[in-house]
N, C-alpha and C positions, 0 to 999 in steps of 0.2 A: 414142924411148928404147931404146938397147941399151947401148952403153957402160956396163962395170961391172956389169951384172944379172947376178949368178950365182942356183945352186941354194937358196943359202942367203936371199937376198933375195928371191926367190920366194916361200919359207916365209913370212916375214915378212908377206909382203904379205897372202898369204890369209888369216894367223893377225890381220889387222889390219882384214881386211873386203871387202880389193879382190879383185881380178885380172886378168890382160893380155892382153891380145887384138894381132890387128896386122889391119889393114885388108884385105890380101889375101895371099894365100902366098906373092908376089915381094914384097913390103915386110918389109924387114929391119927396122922398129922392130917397137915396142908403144907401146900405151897401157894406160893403168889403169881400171877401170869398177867404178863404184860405184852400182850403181841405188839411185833410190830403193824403186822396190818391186823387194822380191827373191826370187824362184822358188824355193821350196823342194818336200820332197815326204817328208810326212812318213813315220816310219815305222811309226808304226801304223796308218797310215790310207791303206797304195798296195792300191789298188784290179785285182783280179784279174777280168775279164770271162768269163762262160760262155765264150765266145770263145778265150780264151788261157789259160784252165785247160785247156778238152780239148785247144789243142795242147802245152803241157804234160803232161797226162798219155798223149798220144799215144806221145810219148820219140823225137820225130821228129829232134829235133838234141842233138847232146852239148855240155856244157858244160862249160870250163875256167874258171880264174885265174890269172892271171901266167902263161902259157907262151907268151902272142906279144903282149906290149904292145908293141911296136913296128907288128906287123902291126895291131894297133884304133886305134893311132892314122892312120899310112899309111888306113885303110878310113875312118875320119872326117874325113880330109883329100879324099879323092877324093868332090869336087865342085866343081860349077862355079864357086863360090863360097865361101874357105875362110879364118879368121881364125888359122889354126896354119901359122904359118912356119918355115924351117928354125930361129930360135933357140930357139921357142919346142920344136920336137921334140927337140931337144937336150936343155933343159933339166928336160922329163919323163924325157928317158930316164936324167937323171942320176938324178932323183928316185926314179924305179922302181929304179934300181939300189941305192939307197939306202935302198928300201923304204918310202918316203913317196907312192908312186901307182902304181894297180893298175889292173889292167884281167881284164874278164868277155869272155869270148872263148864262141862260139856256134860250133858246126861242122853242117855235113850231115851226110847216108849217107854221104857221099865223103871225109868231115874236111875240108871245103874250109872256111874261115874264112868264115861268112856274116853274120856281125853282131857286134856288141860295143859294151863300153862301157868308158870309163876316167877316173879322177880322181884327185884326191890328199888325203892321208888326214894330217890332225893330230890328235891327241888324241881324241877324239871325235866329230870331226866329218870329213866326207868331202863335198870340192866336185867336184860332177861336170861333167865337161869336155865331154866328147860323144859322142857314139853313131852305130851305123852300121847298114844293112839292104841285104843284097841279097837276101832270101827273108823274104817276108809271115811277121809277126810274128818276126823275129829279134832284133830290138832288145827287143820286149816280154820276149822270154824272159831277155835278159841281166840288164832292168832288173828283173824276179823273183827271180832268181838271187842278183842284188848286194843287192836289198833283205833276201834272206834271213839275207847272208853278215851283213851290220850288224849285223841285229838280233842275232845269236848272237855277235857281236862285241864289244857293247854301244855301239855308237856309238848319240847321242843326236839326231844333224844330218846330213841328208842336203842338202845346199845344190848345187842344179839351176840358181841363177844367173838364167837368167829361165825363162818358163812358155810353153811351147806350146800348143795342143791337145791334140798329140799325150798331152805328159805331163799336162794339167790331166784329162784322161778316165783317167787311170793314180793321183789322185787329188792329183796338187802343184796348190798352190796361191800366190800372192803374199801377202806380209807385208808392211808398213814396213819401211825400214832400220833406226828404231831397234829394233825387234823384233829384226830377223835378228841384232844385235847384240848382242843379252840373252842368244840361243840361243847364239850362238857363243859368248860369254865363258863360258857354262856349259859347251857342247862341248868345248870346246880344255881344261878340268880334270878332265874325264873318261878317264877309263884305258880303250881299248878294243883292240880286237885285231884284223887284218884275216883273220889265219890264213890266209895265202896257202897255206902248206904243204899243208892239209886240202883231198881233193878235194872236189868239188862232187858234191852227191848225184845217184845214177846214174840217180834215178827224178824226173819232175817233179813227180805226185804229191804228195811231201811237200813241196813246196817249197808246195804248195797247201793241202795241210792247218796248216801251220803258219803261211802265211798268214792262215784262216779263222781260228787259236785266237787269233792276237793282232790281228786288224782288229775 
């Protein structure tokens, strides 16, 4: 499936339940995927480890939004194994231009890009696509960061698609698809705001306090 997929059908689809994968990053289709159980991670309930609170409040990496979604997505393609094809990089980057998918960008000492995350954002809900790490807990810190951004955002759906480990110890969990259905039909009539504009707080700190008031 390529022929005909634009930006706009993209919308569509996720606002309808699905979303497209391609088999390997030389495979110029897609397909569509609809689990029956579906990865979510809720937002009152992501889970912040001793662990990656102190390196959070350490303030060992700086954190951005929207200043290299192209470079998090490039970082979550670079693997052996990758379901983001050239159509499908295209058609985020239309979407981020568009303001419909964001990405949490993680730097070092050096501002080298070392982790990140990025998805796309209807209504009140926000489907997260994928994440990346080249320095222990870099990924964790984004996925802090973006959970924080939500909730001040008021998005009601964080939809993770399927569950790792990695993310089930970060607190997501599987649903039904008719569940994830419920949530979404409520998400997508909800008004929320991604405020890419707003920087990302300079301390991690708070991102941990304000974790703790609302888990």
């Amino acid at each position: 499936m390529r022929q005909g997929l634009s930006a706009d059908t993209l919308l569509a689809a996720y606002a309808s339940g699905v979303f497209p994968m391609a088999e390997h990053e030389d495979d110029p289709d897609l397909f569509w995927v609809d689990p029956r159980q579906r990865g979510v991670l809720p937002l009152d309930g992501f889970h912040i480890s001793r662990s990656l609170a102190r390196t959070l409040r350490r303030g060992i990496f700086s954190v951005t939004f929207d200043t290299d979604f192209a470079g998090v997505v490039a970082g979550c393609a670079d693997r052996d194994e990758t379901w983001i094809n050239a159509t499908l990089r295209g058609l985020y980057a239309e979407l981020a231009a568009r303001g419909h998918a964001h990405s949490c960008e993680v730097h070092d000492e050096t501002g080298a890009l070392v982790g990140g995350v990025f998805g796309v954002a209807i209504g009140g809900a926000f489907f997260g696509e994928s994440m990346f790490s080249r320095r222990t807990d870099a990924s964790k810190v984004a996925l802090a960061y973006l959970v924080d951004r939500l909730r001040a955002g008021g998005f009601t759906l964080f939809d993770t698609q399927f569950i790792t480990p990695h993310l089930r110890r970060l607190g997501g969990l599987e649903i039904p698809r008719a569940a994830y259905r419920q949530k979404l039909a409520t998400a997508l009539e909800t008004r929320a705001r991604f405020d890419h504009g707003t920087p990302a707080p300079r301390r991690g700190q708070e991102v941990v306090q304000r974790n703790a008031q609302t888990s």
